[in-house]
Every structure is written in structure tokens, then in C-alpha cells.
N, C-alpha and C positions, 0 to 999 in steps of 0.2 A: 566208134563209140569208145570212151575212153574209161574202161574197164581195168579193174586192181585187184592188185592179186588177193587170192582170197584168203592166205597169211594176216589180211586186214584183220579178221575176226578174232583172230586166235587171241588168247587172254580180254576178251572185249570185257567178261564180266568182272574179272578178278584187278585191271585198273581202267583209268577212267581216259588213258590216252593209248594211243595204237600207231603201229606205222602201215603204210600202205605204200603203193609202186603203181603211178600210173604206167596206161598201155593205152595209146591212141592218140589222137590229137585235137578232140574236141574242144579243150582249154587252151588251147596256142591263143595268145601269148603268154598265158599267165602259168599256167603248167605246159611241159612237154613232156613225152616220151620217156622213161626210164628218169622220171623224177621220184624220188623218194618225199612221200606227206608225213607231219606228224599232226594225226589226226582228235581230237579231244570228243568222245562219245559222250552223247546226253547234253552236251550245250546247247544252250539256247541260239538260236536259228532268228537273224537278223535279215531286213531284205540289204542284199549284196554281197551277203558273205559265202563262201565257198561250200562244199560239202560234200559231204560221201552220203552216198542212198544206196536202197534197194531198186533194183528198175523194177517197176509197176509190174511189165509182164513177165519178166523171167527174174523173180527172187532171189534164184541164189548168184546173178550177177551184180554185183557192183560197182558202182558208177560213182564219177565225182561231176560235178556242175553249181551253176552261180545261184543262188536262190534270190529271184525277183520281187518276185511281187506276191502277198500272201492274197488268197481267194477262198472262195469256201469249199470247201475239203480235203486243204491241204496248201500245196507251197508247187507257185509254178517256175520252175528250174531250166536255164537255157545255157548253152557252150557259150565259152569267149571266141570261140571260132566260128562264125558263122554259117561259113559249109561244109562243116564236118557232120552235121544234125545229130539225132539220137538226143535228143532233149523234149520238155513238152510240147514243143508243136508238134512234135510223133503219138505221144502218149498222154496229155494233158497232166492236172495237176499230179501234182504227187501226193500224196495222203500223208499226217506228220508220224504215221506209225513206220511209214518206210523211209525216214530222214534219223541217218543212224548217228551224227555227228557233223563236227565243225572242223575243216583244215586249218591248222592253227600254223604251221609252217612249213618251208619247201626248200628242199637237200636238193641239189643237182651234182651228181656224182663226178667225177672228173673221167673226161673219154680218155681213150686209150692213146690217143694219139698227138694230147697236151702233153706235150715236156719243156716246152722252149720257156723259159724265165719268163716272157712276156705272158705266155699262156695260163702259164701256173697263178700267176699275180691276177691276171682277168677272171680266173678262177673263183680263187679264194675270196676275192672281192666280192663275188656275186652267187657263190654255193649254197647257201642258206638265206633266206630272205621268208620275214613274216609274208603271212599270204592275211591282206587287209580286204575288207569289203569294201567295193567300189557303191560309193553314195550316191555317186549324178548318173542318170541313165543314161546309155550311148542311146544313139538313134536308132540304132538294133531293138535294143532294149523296149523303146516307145512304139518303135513300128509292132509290135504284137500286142 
């Protein structure tokens, strides 16, 4: 389940953007592992854009996932990775009081073991990168 750290919260009220740390791998390809979000709390919640939630049953976890399709009572949320689960085919919709924000962009830190020129350049190229909401449904997507 791809859970962030919960430093997410910290100054949530006093501005209106936050950074977060994913931990897991349910958004491969689109986030991995020790990627840094910068997250924008209280925006508006598009179907296919990214997001940080509360998980339904354990509140003080937090979770990031792709917001689908809107239904009634709430917004149903599934991984880019397909077999990672912990999305709503586990839990159903999500309610909009537990949709705390929108992933507005995505930091990939440089590993430890990038030095070579070639490395550094594949890098910098590709470290920061807007996280856009995906419009046309995969076949994932429509199979649910």
C-alpha cells in the first residue's frame, strides 16, 4: 500500500501545499518508492488526477492513488499498478471528506549510486516531472 509519511500533515493548515514521501509501490509507474510529492491540499479533485487520502479504514494512514470515476459518496480511487492492491476494490468509494488534496508534482531524489555523467544527465532530465491526470481510461480502469 503506498503510504507517506505522515510529515505530510505538518503545516496542512497554515499553507495550502505540503510535501509528502511515497512508501510502496502501488503507483508504479507513475510514482515509486522514495519519491518526494508536492502536494496542493483543498483542490479540486478531477476524475484522473492523482491524490493523497485518508484510507477509509485506518485514518491516520495515508495513502496516494488515481481518482476514477466520481460515484455517490464519494470518489473511487485505484493504483497504477495493478497488483499492488489497497485501493477501492479493497475498501470502496472514498468519501470527499477523506480526499485531503491533489499531487501537483513529483521530485525523484538521485540514488546513491548515480555518479557517472550519463547518470547525472538521465537524472536531471527526469527528477521533477508534473504528475497530470490521465483522461482516457486504461482497460484496468473500465474493467471495474
Amino acid at each position: 500500500m503506498p503510504e507517506l509519511s505522515q510529515e505530510t500533515e505538518q503545516g496542512r493548515a497554515a499553507a495550502s501545499f505540503g510535501v509528502a514521501e511515497v512508501t510502496g509501490p502501488s503507483m508504479v509507474p507513475t510514482l515509486y518508492h522514495g519519491d518526494q510529492l508536492l502536494v496542493q491540499y483543498g483542490a479540486r479533485v478531477r476524475t484522473g488526477d492523482v491524490v493523497v487520502l485518508r484510507h477509509p479504514f485506518q485514518q491516520d494512514l495515508l495513502v496516494v492513488k488515481r481518482a476514477v470515476e466520481r460515484r455517490d459518496g464519494g470518489w473511487w480511487v485505484l493504483g497504477d499498478n495493478a497488483y499492488a492492491g489497497g485501493d477501492s476494490t479493497d475498501y470502496g468509494t472514498v468519501p470527499d471528506e477523506l480526499i485531503l488534496g491533489k499531487v501537483r508534482l513529483r521530485y525523484r531524489p538521485l540514488k546513491p549510486g548515480q555518479r557517472s555523467p550519463l547518470a547525472l544527465v538521465r537524472w536531471a532530465l527526469s527528477a521533477a516531472r508534473p504528475v497530470t491526470a490521465v483522461r482516457s481510461a486504461s482497460r484496468r480502469l473500465r474493467a471495474r
